[in-house]
C-alpha positions as CSV (number, residue, x, y, z in Angstrom):
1,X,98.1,73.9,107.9
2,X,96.9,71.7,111.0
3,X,95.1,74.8,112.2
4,X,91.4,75.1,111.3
5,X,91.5,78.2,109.0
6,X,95.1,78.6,109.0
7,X,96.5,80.4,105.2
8,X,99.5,78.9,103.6
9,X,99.7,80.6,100.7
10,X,102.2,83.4,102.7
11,X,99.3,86.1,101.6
12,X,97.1,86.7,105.2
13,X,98.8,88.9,107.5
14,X,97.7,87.3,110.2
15,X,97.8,83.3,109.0
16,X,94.6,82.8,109.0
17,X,93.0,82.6,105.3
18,X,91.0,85.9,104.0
19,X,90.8,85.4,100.4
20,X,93.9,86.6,99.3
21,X,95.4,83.5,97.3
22,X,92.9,84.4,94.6
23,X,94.4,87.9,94.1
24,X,96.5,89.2,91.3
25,X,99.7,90.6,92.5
26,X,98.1,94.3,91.5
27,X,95.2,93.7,94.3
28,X,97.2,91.8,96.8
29,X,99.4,95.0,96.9
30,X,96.3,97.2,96.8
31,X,94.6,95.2,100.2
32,X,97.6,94.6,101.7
33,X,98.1,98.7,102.0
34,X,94.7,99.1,102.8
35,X,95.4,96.5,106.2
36,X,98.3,98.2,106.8
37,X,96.8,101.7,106.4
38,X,94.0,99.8,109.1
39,X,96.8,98.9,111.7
40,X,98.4,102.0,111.9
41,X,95.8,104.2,112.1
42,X,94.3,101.4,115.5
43,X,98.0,101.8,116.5
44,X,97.6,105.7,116.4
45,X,94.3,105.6,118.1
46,X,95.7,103.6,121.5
């Protein structure tokens, strides 16, 4: 992790730390859809 902010747990889909280490698997799962969910419908809107 050299860069300032950068997420090594493997959780942030972007590799930059948002929190998600602390999750249980349940909510990881839970936020991870609800990004996903995000990108798609910003991928539908271009």
């Amino acid at each position: 992790m050299s860069e300032a902010n950068a997420c090594g747990c493997g959780r942030s889909p972007t590799g930059k730390c948002c929190g998600w280490h602390n999750l249980s698997e349940e909510q990881y799962a839970e936020r991870k859809a609800q990004w996903e969910a995000k990108q798609d419908a910003k991928k539908a809107a271009s």
